[in-house]
C-alpha positions in Angstrom: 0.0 0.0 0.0 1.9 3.3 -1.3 2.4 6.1 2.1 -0.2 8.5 0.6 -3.2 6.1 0.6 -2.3 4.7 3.9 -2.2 7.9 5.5 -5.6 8.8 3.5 -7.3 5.7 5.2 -5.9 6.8 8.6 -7.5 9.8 8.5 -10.4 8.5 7.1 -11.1 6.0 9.9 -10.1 8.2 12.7 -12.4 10.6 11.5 -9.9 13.7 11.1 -10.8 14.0 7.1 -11.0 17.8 6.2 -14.4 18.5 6.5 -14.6 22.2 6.2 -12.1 23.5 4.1 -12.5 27.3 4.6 -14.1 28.3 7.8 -15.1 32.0 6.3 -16.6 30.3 3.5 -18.6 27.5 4.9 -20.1 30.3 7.3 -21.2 33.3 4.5 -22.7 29.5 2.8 -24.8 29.1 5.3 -25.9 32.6 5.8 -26.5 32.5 1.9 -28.2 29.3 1.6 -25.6 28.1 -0.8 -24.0 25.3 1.8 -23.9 21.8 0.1 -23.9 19.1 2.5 -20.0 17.3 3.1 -22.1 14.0 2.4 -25.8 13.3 3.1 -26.7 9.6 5.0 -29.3 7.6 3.7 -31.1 5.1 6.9 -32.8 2.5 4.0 -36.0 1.3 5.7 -35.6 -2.3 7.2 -38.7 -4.8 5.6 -40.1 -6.3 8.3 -41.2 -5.0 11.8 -37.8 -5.3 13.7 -35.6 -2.7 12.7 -32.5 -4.4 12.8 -31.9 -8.0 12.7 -29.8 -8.6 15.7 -29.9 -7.0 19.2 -26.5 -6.1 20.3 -26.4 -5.3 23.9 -23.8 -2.3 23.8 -25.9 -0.7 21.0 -26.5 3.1 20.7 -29.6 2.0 18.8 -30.9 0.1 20.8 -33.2 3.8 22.1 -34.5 4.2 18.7 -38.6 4.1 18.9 -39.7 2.2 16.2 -43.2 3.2 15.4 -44.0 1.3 12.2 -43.5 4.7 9.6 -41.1 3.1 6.7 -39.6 5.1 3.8 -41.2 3.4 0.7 -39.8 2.8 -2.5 -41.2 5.5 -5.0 -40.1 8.1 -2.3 -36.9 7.0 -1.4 -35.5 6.9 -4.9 -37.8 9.9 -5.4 -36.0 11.6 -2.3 -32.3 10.3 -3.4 -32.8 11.7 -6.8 -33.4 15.3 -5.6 -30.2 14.9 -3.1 -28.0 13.8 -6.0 -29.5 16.6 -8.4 -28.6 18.8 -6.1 -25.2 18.5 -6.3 -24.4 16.1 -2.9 -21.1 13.9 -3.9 -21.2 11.5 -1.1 -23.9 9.0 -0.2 -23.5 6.9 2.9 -25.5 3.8 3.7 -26.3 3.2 7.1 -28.2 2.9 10.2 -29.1 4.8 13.6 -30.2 1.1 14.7 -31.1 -0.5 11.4 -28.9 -2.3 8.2 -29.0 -1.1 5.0 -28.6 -4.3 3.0 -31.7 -5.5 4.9 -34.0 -2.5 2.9 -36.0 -4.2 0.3 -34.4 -1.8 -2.8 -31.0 -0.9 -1.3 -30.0 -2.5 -4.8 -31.9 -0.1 -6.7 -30.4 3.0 -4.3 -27.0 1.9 -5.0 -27.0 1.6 -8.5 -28.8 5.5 -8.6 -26.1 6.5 -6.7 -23.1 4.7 -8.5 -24.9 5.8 -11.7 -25.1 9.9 -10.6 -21.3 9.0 -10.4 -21.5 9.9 -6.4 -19.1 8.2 -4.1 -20.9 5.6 -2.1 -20.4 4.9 1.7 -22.1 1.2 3.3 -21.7 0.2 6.9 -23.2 -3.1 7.5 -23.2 -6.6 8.8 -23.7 -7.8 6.0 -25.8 -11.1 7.3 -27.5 -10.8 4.0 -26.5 -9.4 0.3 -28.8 -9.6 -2.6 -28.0 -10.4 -6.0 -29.5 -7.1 -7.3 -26.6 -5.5 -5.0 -23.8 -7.6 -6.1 -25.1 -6.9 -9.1 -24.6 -2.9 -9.1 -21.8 -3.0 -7.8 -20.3 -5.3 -10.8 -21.9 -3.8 -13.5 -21.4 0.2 -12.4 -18.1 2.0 -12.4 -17.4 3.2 -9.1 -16.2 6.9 -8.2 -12.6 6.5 -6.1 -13.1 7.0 -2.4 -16.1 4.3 -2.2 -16.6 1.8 0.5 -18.3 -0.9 2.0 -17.6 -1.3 5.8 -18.5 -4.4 7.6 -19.3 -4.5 11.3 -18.5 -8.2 12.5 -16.9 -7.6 16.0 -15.8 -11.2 16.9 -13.1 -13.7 15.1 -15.5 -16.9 15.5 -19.2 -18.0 15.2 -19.2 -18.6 19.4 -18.1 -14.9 20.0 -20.4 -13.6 17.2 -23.5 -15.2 18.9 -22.2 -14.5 22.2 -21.6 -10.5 22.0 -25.0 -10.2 19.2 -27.4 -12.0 21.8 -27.8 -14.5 19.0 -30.8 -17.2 20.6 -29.5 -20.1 18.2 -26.3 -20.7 19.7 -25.1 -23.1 16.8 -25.7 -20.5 14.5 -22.8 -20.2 12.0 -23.6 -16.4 11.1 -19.6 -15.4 11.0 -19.1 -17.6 8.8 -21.8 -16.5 6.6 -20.7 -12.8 7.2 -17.2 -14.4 5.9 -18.3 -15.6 2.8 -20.4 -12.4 2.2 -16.7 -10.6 2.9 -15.4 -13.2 -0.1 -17.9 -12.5 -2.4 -17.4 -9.3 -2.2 -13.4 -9.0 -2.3 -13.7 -10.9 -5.6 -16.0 -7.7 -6.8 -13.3 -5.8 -5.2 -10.4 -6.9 -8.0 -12.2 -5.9 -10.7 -14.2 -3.0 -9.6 -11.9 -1.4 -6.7 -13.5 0.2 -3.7 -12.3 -0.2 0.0 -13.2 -3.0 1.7 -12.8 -2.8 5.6 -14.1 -4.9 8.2 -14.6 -3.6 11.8 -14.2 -5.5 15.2 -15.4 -3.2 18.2 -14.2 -4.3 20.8 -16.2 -5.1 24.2 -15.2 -7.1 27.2 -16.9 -10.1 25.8 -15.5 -10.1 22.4 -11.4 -9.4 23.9 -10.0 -12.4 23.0 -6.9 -12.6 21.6 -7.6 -15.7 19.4 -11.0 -13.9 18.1 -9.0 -11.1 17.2 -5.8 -13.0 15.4 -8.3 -15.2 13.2 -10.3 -12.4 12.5 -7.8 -10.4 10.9 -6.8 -13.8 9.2 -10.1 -14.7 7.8 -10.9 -11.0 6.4 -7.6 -10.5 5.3 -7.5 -13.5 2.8 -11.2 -12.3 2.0 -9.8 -9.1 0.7 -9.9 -6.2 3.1 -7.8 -3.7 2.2 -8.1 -2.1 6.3 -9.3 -3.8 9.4 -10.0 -1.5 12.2 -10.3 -2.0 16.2 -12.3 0.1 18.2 -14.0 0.4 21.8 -17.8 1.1 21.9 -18.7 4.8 23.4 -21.7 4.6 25.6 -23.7 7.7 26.0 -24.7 9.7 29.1 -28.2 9.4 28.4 -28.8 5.8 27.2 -28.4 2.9 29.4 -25.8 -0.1 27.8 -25.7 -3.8 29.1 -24.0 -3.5 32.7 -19.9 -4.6 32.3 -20.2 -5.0 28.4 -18.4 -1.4 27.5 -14.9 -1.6 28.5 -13.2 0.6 31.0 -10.3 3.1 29.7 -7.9 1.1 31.8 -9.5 -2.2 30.3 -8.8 -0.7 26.9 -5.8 0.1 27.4 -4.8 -3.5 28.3 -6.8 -4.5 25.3 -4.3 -2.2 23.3 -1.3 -3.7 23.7 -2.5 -7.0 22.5 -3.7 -5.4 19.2 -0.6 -3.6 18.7 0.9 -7.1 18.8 -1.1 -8.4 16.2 -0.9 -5.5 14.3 2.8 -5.7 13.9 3.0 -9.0 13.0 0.1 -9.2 10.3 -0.2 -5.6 8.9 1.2 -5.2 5.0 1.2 -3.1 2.1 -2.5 -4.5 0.7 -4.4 -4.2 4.6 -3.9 -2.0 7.1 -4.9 -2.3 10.7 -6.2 0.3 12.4 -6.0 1.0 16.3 -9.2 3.6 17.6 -8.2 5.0 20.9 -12.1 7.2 21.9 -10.4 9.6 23.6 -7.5 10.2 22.8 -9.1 13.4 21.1 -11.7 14.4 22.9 -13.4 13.1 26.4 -16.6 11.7 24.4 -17.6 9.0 27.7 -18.1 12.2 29.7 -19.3 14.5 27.2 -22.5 13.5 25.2 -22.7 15.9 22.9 -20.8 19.7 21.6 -22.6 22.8 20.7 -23.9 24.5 18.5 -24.3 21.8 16.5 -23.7 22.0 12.9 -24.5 18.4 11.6 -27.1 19.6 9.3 -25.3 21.4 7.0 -22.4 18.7 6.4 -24.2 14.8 7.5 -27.8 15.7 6.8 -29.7 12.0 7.3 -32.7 10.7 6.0 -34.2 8.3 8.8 -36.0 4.8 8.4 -38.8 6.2 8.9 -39.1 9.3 6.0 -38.2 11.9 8.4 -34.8 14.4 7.7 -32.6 14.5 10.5 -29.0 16.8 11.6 -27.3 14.0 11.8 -26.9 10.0 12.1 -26.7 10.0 15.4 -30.3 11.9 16.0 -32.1 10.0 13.2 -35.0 8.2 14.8 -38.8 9.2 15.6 -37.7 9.5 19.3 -36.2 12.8 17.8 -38.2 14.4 15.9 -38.4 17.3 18.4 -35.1 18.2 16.6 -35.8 16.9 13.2 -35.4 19.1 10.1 -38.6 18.1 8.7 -41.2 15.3 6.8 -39.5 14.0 3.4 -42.9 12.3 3.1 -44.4 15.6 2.7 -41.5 18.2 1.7 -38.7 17.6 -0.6 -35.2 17.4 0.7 -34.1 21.2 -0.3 -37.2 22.8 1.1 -36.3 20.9 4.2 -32.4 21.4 4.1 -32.4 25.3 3.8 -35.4 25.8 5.9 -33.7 28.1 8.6 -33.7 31.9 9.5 -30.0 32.9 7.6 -30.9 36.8 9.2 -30.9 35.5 12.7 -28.4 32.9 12.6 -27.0 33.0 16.3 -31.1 32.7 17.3 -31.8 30.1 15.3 -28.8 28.0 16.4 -29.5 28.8 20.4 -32.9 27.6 19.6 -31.5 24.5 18.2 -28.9 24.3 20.9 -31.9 23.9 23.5 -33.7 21.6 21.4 -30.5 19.3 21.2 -30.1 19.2 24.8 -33.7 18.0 25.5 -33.8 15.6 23.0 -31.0 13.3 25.1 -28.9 12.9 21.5 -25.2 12.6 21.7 -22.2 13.3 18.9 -20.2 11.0 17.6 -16.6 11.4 17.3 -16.6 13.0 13.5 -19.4 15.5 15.0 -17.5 16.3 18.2 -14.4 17.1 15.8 -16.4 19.3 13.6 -18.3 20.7 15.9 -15.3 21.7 18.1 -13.4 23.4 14.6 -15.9 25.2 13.9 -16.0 26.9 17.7 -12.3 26.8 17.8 -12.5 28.8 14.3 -14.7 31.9 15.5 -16.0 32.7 12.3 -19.8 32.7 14.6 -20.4 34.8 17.2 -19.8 31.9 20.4 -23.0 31.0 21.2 -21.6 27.6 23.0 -23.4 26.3 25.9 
C-alpha cells in the first residue's frame, strides 16, 4: 500500500478527514443558503417489523422508537434523486439502529447512486446481500473513495453469537458474514473500492484468538483495512452493565492489538487501532454545541423523516428533526432556517438538542469543536 493512501485511510477512519475546508466560507454559505452538505446519509427502511436484525447489547440504537413509519420505495429513490440533483457527492449507507442491505431496494439505491457518479459509503453486517446488489456493484463503475464497511466484531461464530445476543447458539452467522466478505473482495479486483471490516471491541468479544483469526479470515477475503475500536456509551442511554470496557481495560486491550498488528499488517491491509479519547473526552461529554450536523451529514431516517445527523435519526427525535420528506422535498427541508438571525436560530436549536438526550459521535464532536475553535460565529456555545 503506497504512504499517501495509507495515510488517507488513517484519517479516514479516525475521522480527522478535512471537513470544512475554509471556515469563512462554509459560514457566509450558510448565511447564503448556498451550503452543500460534506455527504448526506441515507437510513434505507428495514422490511419487516424489527428494525434491525440482531440485538447487540452495547448498541446506541438500541433507544431508537420504532413506530412502524417506513420510507417506501417510490419516495426513497424519489427523495435520493433530488439529493444527487442537487449537487451532494457522497452518499452513505447506514443505520441509527437499522442495516442497510436489509432494505428491500437498497440495490436499486446503490445503482442510482453509483450511476449519478457519487461516491458511495455502506456500513453493515452484511448477514444478507442480494444479487441485485452484487449486481450494481459489478456492472457500475465506481467513483474512487467508495466503501463498503463491515461491522462483525468477533473472530469466531461462538463470540459472534455471544456479543449479538444471538438465541440459536449453533448459528454459524460469522461464517456466513465471511463468505459475504469473499464474495465481495472478488467484486473488489475488478471493480476497486475499500473493503474494511470492523471489530469493536467489548469485554466479551477481547480475545486474543478472536482477534488473530479475524484479521486472518478478512484478510485473505480481501480487506484492504481492518479496524479495532472500543464502543462509546452515551450519558443518556443505558448499555448492558460490564459489556463497555473501562479506559484502563482498553488500554490493556491495546497492547495485545498492537501485537497483532505488527506482526500481520502489509502493504495491501492495514490495521487500524481507535483510541475514543485520545481526542476528545466523548464518555463524559454526550454531545458539543452549537451543533452543525445539518449542513455537512444531513440523514434521511428509516422512517421518511430528515434528521442533523446520524446519530439523531429516529422518531424518538423528531423534536429536533429538520422536517417530513414524506411531505416536503429534501431542499425545502435542508435550507429551511432563519439565515438573518443565525445565532437565534442556532440557540434555539442548541436547546432543542439538549432536551432531545442525542449525543455526537466522534466525527461530529471534531467538527463541531473546529468550527468553535474557528470563530468565524459569534460563540453561542453552551
Amino acid at each position: 500500500m503506497k504512504v499517501d493512501k495509507k495515510k488517507e485511510l488513517e484519517k479516514k477512519y479516525n475521522f480527522k478527514g478535512n471537513y470544512i475546508k475554509n471556515f469563512e466560507n462554509f459560514r457566509d454559505e450558510i448565511v447564503e443558503k448556498k451550503i452543500i452538505p460534506y455527504q448526506v446519509e441515507f437510513q434505507a427502511p428495514p422490511r419487516g417489523k424489527k428494525i434491525c436484525w440482531l440485538e447487540c447489547p452495547y448498541c446506541y440504537g438500541l433507544s431508537a422508537d420504532n413506530n412502524g413509519d417506513r420510507l417506501s420505495k417510490e419516495r426513497g429513490l424519489e427523495i435520493l434523486k433530488q439529493i444527487l440533483d442537487g449537487g451532494v457527492k457522497k452518499i452513505i449507507f447506514a443505520g441509527y439502529a437499522t442495516d442497510p442491505l436489509n432494505c428491500s431496494y437498497i440495490g436499486e439505491l446503490l445503482d442510482l447512486t453509483i450511476s449519478n457518479k457519487a461516491v458511495f459509503g455502506f456500513n453493515t453486517k452484511a448477514l444478507k446481500i442480494s444479487d441485485t446488489f452484487f449486481n450494481a456493484l459489478k456492472n457500475n463503475k465506481i467513483s474512487d473513495g467508495s466503501y463498503i464497511s463491515l461491522s462483525v466484531d468477533s473472530g469466531s461464530n461462538e463470540t459472534y453469537n455471544l456479543i449479538h445476543d444471538v438465541k440459536a447458539q449453533k448459528a454459524k452467522i460469522y461464517d456466513q458474514v465471511l463468505n459475504n466478505a469473499i464474495r465481495l473482495g472478488k467484486i473488489k479486483e475488478e471493480n476497486y473500492f475499500d473493503l474494511s471490516a470492523a471489530y469493536l471491541v467489548n469485554t466479551h468479544s477481547a480475545n486474543f484468538k478472536d482477534y488473530e483469526n479475524f484479521i486472518n479470515d478478512f484478510m485473505t477475503a480481501g480487506c484492504n483495512v481492518l479496524r479495532f475500536s472500543f464502543p462509546q456509551p452515551p450519558k443518556d442511554i443505558k448499555t448492558d452493565k460490564g459489556v463497555v470496557p473501562t479506559q484502563e481495560e482498553i488500554n490493556y486491550y491495546i497492547s495485545d492489538l498492537n501485537k497483532l498488528k505488527r506482526k500481520y499488517e502489509n502493504d495491501k491491509c492495514l490495521i487500524i487501532i481507535t483510541n475514543p479519547d485520545s481526542d476528545h473526552d466523548i464518555y463524559n461529554k454526550p454531545r458539543t454545541i452549537p451543533c452543525y450536523a445539518r449542513y455537512l451529514f444531513p440523514t434521511v431516517g428509516f422512517d421518511g423523516w430528515l434528521y442533523n445527523c446520524s446519530q439523531s435519526s429516529a422518531p424518538n427525535f423528531r423534536s429536533t428533526a429538520l422536517g417530513d420528506l414524506t411531505k416536503d422535498d429534501f431542499w425545502k427541508l435542508f435550507y429551511n432556517y432563519d439565515s438573518e438571525n443565525l445565532d437565534n436560530f442556532l440557540n434555539v436549536c442548541n436547546k432543542k438538542i439538549n432536551d432531545s438526550g442525542c449525543r455526537c459521535d466522534r466525527k461530529e464532536h471534531i467538527v463541531n469543536q473546529s468550527v468553535i475553535d474557528s470563530k468565524v460565529f459569534k460563540d453561542n456555545s453552551q
